[in-house]
LOSESE-245972 format. One record per residue (C-alpha): residue number from 1; x, y, z. Coordinates in nm, 3 decimals, decimal comma. Each point is the difference from the previous one (the first is absolute). Last residue first. Layout:
BEGIN
<atom NUM; <X; Y; Z>>
...
//
This chain:
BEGIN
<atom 334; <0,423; 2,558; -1,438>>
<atom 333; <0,169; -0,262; 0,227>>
<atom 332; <0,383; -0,020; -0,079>>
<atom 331; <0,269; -0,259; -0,108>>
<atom 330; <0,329; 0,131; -0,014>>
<atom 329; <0,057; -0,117; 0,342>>
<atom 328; <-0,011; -0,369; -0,040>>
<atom 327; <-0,028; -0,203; 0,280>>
<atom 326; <-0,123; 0,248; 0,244>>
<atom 325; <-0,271; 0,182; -0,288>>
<atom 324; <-0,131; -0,348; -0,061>>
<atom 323; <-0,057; -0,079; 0,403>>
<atom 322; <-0,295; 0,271; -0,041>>
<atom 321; <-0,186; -0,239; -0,257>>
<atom 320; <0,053; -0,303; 0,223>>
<atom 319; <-0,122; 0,163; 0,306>>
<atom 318; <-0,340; 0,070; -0,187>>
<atom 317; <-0,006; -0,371; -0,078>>
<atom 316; <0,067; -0,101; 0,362>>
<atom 315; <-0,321; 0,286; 0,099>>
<atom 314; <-0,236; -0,179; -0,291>>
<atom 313; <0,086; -0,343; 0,154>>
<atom 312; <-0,054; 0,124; 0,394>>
<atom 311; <-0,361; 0,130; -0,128>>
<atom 310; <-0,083; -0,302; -0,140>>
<atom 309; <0,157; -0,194; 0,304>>
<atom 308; <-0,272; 0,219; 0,191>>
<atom 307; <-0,307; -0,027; -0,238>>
<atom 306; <0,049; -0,376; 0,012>>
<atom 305; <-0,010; -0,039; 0,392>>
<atom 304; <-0,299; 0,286; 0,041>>
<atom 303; <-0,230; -0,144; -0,295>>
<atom 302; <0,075; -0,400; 0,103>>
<atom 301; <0,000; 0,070; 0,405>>
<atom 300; <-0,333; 0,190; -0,024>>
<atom 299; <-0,162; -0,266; -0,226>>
<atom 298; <0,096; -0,311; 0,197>>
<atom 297; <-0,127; -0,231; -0,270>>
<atom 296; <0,116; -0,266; 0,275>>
<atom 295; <0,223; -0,210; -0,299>>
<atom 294; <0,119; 0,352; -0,072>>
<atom 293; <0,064; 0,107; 0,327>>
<atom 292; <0,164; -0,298; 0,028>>
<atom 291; <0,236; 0,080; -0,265>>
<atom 290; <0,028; 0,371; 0,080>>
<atom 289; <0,154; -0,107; 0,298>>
<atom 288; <0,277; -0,251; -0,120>>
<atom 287; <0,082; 0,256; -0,287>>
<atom 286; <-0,010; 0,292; 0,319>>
<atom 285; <0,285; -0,200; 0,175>>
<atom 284; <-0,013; -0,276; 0,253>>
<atom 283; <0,263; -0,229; -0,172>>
<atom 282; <-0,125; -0,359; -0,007>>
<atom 281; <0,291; -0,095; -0,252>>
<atom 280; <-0,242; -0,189; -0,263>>
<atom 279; <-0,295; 0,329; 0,098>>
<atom 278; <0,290; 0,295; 0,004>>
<atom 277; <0,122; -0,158; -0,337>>
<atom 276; <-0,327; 0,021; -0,149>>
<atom 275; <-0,133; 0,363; 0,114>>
<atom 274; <0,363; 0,126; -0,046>>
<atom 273; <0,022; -0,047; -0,358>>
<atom 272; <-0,261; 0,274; -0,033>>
<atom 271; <0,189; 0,224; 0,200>>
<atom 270; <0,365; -0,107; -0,177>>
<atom 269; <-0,179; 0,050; -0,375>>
<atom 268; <-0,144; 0,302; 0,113>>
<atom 267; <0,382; 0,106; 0,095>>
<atom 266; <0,107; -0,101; -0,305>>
<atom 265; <-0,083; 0,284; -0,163>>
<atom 264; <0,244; 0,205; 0,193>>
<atom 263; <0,277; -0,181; -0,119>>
<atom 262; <-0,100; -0,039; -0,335>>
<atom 261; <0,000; 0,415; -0,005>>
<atom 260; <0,354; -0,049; 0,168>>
<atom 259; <0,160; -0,227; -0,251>>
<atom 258; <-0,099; 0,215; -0,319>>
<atom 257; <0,224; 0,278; 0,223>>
<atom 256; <0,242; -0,233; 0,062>>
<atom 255; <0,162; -0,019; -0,307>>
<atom 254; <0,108; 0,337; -0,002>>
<atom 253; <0,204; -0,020; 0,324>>
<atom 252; <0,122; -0,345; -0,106>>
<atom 251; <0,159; 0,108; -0,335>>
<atom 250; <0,133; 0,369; 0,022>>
<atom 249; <0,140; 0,030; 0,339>>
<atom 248; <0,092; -0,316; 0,133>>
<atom 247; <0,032; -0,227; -0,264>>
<atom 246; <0,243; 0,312; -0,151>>
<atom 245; <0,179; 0,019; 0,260>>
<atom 244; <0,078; -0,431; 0,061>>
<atom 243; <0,079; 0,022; -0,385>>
<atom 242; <0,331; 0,278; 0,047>>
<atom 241; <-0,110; 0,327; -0,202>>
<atom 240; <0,167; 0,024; -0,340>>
<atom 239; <-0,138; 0,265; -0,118>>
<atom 238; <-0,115; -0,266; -0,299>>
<atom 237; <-0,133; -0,218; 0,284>>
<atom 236; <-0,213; 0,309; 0,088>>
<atom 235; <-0,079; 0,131; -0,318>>
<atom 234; <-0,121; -0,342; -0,060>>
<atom 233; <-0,247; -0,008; 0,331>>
<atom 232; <-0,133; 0,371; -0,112>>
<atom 231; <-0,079; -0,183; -0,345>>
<atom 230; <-0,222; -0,251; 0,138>>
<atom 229; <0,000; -0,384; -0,042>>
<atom 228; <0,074; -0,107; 0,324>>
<atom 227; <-0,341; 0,199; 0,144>>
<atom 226; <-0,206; -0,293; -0,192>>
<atom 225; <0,218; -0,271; 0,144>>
<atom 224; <0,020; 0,151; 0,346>>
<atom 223; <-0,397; 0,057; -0,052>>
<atom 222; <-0,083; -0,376; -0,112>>
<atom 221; <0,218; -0,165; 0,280>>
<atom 220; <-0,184; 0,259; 0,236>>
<atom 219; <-0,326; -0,102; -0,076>>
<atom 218; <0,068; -0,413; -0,042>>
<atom 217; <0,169; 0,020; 0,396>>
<atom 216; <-0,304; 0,284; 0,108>>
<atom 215; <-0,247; -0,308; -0,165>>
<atom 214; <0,173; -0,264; 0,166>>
<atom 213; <0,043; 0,154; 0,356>>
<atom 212; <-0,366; 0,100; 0,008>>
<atom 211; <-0,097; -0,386; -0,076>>
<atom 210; <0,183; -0,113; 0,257>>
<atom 209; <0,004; 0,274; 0,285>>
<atom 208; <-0,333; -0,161; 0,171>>
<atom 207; <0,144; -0,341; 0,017>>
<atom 206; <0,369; 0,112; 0,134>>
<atom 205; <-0,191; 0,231; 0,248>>
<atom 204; <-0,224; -0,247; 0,114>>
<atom 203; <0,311; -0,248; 0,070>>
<atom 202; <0,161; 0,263; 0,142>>
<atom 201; <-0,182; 0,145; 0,223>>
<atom 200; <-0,044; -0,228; 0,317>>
<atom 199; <0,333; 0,003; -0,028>>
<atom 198; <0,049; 0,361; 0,057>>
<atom 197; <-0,225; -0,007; 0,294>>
<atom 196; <0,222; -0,264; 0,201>>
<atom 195; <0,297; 0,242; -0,066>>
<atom 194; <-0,214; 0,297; 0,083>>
<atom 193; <-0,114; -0,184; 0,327>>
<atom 192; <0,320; -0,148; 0,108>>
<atom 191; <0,158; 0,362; -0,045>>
<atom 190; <-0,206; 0,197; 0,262>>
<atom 189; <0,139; 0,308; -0,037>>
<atom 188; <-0,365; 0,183; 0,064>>
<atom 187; <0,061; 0,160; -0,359>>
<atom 186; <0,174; -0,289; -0,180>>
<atom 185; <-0,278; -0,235; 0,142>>
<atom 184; <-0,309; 0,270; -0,089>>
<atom 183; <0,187; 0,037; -0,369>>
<atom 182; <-0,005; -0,382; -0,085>>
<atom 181; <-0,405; -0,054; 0,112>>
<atom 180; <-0,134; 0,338; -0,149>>
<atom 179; <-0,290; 0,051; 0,237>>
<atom 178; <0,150; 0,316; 0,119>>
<atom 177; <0,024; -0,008; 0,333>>
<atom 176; <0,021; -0,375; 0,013>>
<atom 175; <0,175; -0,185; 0,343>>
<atom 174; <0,106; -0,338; 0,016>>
<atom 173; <-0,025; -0,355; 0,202>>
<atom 172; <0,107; -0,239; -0,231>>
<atom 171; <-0,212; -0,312; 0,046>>
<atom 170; <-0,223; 0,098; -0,330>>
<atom 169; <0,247; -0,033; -0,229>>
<atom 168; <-0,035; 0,299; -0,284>>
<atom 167; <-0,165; 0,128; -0,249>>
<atom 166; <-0,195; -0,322; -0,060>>
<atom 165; <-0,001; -0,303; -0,198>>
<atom 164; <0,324; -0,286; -0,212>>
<atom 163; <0,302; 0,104; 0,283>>
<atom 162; <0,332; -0,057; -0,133>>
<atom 161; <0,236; -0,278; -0,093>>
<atom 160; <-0,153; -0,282; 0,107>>
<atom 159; <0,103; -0,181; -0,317>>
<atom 158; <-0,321; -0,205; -0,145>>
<atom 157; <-0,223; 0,203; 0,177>>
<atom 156; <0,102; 0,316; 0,057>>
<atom 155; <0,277; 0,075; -0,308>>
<atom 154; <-0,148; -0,221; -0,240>>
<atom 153; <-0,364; -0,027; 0,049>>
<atom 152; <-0,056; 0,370; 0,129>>
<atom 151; <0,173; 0,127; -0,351>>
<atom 150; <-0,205; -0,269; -0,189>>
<atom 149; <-0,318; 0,136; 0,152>>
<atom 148; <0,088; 0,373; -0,084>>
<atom 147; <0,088; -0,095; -0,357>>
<atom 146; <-0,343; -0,105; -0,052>>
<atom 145; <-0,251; 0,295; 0,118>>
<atom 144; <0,204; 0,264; -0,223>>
<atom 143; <0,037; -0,213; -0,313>>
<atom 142; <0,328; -0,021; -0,168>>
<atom 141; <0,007; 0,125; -0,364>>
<atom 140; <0,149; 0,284; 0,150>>
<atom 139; <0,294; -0,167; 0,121>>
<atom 138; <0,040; -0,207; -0,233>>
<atom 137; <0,056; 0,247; -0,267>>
<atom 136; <0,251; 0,184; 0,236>>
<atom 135; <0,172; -0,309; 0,006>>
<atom 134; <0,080; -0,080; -0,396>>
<atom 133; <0,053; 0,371; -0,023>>
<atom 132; <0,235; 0,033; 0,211>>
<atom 131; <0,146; -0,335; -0,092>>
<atom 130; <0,030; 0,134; -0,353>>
<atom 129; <0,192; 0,282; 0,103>>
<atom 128; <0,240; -0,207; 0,210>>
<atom 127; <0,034; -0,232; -0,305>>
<atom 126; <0,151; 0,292; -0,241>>
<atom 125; <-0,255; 0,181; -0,191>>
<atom 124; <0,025; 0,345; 0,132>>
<atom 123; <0,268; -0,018; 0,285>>
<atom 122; <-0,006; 0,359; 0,148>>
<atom 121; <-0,428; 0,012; -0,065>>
<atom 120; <0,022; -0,353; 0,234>>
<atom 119; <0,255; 0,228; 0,252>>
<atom 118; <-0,289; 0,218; 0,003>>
<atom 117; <-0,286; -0,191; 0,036>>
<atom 116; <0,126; -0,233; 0,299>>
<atom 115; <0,124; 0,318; 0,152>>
<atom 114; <-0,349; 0,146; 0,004>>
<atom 113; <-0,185; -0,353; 0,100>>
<atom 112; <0,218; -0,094; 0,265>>
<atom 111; <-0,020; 0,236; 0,246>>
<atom 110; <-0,310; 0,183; -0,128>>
<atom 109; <-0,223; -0,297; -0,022>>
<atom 108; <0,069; -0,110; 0,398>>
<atom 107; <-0,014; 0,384; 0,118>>
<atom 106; <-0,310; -0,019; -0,142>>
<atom 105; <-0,143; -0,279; 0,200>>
<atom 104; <0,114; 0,106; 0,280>>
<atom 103; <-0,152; 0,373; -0,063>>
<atom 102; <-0,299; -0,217; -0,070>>
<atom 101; <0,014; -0,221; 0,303>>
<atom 100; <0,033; 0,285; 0,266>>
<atom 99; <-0,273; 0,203; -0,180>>
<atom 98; <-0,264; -0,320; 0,035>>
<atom 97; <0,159; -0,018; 0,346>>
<atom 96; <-0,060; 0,399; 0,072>>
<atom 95; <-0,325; -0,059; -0,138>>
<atom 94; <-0,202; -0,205; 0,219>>
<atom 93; <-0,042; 0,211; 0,334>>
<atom 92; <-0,059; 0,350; -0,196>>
<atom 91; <-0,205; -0,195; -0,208>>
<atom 90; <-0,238; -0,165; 0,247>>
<atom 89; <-0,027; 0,330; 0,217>>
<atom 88; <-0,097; 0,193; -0,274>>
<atom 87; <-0,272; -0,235; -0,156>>
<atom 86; <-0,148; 0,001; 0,370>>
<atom 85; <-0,039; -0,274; 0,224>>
<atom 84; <-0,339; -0,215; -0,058>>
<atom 83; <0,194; -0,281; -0,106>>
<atom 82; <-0,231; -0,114; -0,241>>
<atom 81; <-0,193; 0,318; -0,077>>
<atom 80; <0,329; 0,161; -0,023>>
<atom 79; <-0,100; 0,393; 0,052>>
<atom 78; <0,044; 0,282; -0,233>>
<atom 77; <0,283; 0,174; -0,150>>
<atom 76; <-0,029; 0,289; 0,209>>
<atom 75; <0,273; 0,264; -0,147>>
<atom 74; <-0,303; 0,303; -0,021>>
<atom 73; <0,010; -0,060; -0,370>>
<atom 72; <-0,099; -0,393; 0,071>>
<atom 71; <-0,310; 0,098; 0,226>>
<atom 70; <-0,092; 0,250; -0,290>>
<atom 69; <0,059; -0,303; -0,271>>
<atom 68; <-0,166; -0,284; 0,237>>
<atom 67; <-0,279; 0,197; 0,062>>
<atom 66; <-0,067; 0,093; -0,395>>
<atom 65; <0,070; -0,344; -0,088>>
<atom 64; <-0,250; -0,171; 0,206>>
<atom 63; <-0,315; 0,275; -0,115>>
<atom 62; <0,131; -0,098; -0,352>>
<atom 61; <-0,028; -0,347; 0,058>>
<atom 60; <-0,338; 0,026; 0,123>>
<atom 59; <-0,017; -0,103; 0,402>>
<atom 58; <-0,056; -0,322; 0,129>>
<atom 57; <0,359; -0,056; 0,055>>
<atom 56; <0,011; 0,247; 0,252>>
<atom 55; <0,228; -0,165; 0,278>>
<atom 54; <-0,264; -0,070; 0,225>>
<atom 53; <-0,283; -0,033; -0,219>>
<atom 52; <0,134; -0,242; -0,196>>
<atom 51; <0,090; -0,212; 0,280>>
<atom 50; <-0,350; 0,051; 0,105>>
<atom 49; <-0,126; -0,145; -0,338>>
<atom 48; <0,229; -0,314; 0,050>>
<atom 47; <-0,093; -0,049; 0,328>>
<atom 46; <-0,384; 0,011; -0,108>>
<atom 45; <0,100; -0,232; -0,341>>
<atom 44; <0,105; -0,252; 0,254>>
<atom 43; <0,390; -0,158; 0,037>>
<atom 42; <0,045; -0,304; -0,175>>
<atom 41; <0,247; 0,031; -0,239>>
<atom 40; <0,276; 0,210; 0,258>>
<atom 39; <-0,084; 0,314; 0,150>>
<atom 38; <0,371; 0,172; -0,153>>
<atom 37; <-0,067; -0,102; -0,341>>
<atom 36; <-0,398; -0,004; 0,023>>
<atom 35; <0,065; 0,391; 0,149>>
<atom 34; <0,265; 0,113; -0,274>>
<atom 33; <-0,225; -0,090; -0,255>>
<atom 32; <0,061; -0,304; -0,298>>
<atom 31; <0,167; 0,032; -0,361>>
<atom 30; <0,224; 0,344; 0,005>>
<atom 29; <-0,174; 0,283; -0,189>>
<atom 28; <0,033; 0,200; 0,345>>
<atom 27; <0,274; -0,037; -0,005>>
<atom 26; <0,101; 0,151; -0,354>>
<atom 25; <-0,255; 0,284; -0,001>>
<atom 24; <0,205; 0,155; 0,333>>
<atom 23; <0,325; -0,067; -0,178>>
<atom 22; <-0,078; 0,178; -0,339>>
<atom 21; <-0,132; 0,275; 0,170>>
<atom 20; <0,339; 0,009; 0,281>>
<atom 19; <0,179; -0,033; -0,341>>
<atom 18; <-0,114; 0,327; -0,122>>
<atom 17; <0,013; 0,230; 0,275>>
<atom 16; <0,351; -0,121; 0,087>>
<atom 15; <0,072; 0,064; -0,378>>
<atom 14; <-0,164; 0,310; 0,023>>
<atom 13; <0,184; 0,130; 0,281>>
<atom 12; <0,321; -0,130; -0,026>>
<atom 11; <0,039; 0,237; -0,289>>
<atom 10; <0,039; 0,319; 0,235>>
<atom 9; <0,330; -0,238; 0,132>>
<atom 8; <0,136; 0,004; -0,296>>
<atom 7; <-0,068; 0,367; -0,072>>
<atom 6; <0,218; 0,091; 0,306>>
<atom 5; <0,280; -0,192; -0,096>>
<atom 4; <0,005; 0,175; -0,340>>
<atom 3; <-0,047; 0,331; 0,174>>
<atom 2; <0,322; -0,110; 0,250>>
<atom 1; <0,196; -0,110; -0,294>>
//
C-alpha cells in the first residue's frame, strides 16, 4: 500500500505539469487583455503597454511560462493583478467556505442518496423503486444555476424560512480561526453563530448536493442489485444467516465499493458546481473568485486557483483508492 501510495503521488507530477500548460495557453487565448479588462475601454495604448510591462505580459509566452512554472515550484502562485494580494493569500482565505459547502453538500447526497438506492435495489419494481428512479432522474436533469433560484424563492422569499446570501448574518459578532463558518462557532462555543451559520448552508448545500445525490442514489440501486445476484449472497441465505446479516456483510459492503469511486468523482462535479451556486447564494468561495477573475482575465488568480482545486481533486481520488482496502479487506494494491 505504502509503494502504491507513493507512486500516486510521483504521478501528480506530470499531470500537474500538464494541466498548468494547458491552463497557461488557455488564458491567455481568452478574447480581450487583462489590462483593457481591468483599465476599462478607454484607457490609452501607453497605460496599456506599461501595464504590460509591469506584470510581464509583454514577454513571449514561453519566457511567461517558464517564470510562472519555477515561481509556481517554489509554492508562489503568483500575484492577483486585480487584487494585487497574492494567489496564496486569496485561496487560503476563500477555500475553507468552498470546502465547507462541498462536504455540506455531500453529506446532503450521502444521507439520502445511499439508503434511497438500497432499499429501491430491496424493492425492485415495486412503486418505491420506481419513485427512486422517477426522482433521481429529476434530479439530474435539473440545472445547477436554476434549482438554486427556486430554493431562495420558496423558502426565503416566499416563506422566510432561511437566509437566500452569505455565510452568515452580518450583525453577529463572531470569531474565525479557521475560516470554516460552522466549526469556528462549535470551537469558540459560540452556538448562535454555528446555528446562524448552518442556515446560511442549507439552501446551498441542498442545491449543490442535487445532482450528486441522484447519481450516488441510481449507483448504488444498480450495485445492490448487481451484488444481489451473487453466489456468496445465496450461500448465505442458504446458511441460513438472518437478512439484516447478510445486508450488512455481504450486500452493502460490496456494493459500496462502485459507490465510492462515484463518490470521489463527484467532487469535480461539487467544485465546479460551486462557481454557480456560490454566485445565486453570494457565497465568497474560490467559484465566486475565479469568476471575476475570469471576467478580469486575472491570469495569476485563473492558473494558481484552478491548479489548486486540481490538485485537491487528484488528492480526493487518491483517498478513494486507499478507502477500498477499509471497506473491503480482500481487496489489495499490487
Amino acid at each position: 500500500m505504502a509503494r502504491f501510495v507513493v507512486r500516486r503521488l510521483l504521478l501528480l507530477v506530470p499531470i500537474l505539469l500538464g494541466l498548468s500548460i494547458l491552463l497557461f495557453v488557455w488564458v491567455r487565448a481568452l478574447p480581450g487583455s487583462t489590462a483593457q479588462a481591468l483599465l476599462g475601454e478607454r484607457t490609452t495604448p501607453g497605460a496599456v503597454d506599461r501595464f504590460n510591462r509591469q506584470y510581464g505580459l509583454d514577454r513571449p509566452i514561453t519566457t511567461q511560462y517558464w517564470a510562472y512554472l519555477k515561481t509556481t515550484v517554489r509554492g508562489d502562485l503568483g500575484t492577483s493583478v486585480a487584487s494585487r494580494r497574492p494567489v496564496t493569500t486569496e485561496i487560503r482565505e476563500r477555500f475553507p467556505a468552498t470546502v465547507e459547502l462541498a462536504v455540506a453538500a455531500m453529506i446532503f447526497a450521502l444521507v439520502i442518496g445511499l439508503p434511497l438506492g438500497f432499499f429501491a435495489a430491496k424493492r425492485y419494481g415495486e412503486f418505491f423503486d420506481h419513485s427512486s428512479l422517477f426522482l433521481s432522474l429529476i434530479g439530474v436533469s435539473i440545472p445547477v444555476f436554476f434549482l438554486p433560484i427556486i430554493l431562495k424563492y420558496i423558502f426565503s422569499v416566499r416563506l422566510g424560512w432561511l437566509p437566500s446570501i452569505g455565510r452568515q448574518d452580518v450583525l453577529i459578532d463572531a470569531e474565525h480561526p479557521t475560516g470554516f463558518y460552522v466549526l469556528d462557532g462549535i470551537i469558540t462555543g459560540n452556538w448562535n453563530a454555528a446555528w446562524d451559520a448552518s442556515k446560511h448552508l442549507l439552501l446551498p448545500a441542498i442545491a449543490l448536493g442535487s445532482i450528486p445525490l441522484a447519481i450516488i442514489a441510481r449507483v448504488t440501486r444498480a450495485s445492490t442489485l448487481d451484488v444481489q445476484n451473487e453466489d456468496y449472497v445465496r450461500t448465505a441465505k442458504a446458511k441460513g444467516l438472518a437478512p439484516s446479516a447478510i445486508d450488512r456483510r455481504h450486500v452493502l459492503r460490496n456494493a459500496l465499493l462502485p459507490v465510492t469511486t462515484i463518490i470521489g468523482l463527484q467532487v469535480g462535479i461539487l467544485l465546479g458546481g460551486a462557481v454557480l451556486t456560490e454566485t445565486v447564494f453570494a457565497i465568497p468561495g474560490m467559484g465566486s473568485w475565479l469568476k471575476e477573475a475570469i471576467f478580469n482575465q486575472d491570469y495569476p488568480a485563473l492558473q494558481g486557483g484552478i491548479l489548486f482545486l486540481a490538485f485537491v481533486f487528484v488528492l480526493v481520488n487518491l483517498l478513494v483508492d486507499i478507502s477500498y482496502g477499509l471497506i473491503n479487506p480482500q481487496i489489495r494494491v499490487s
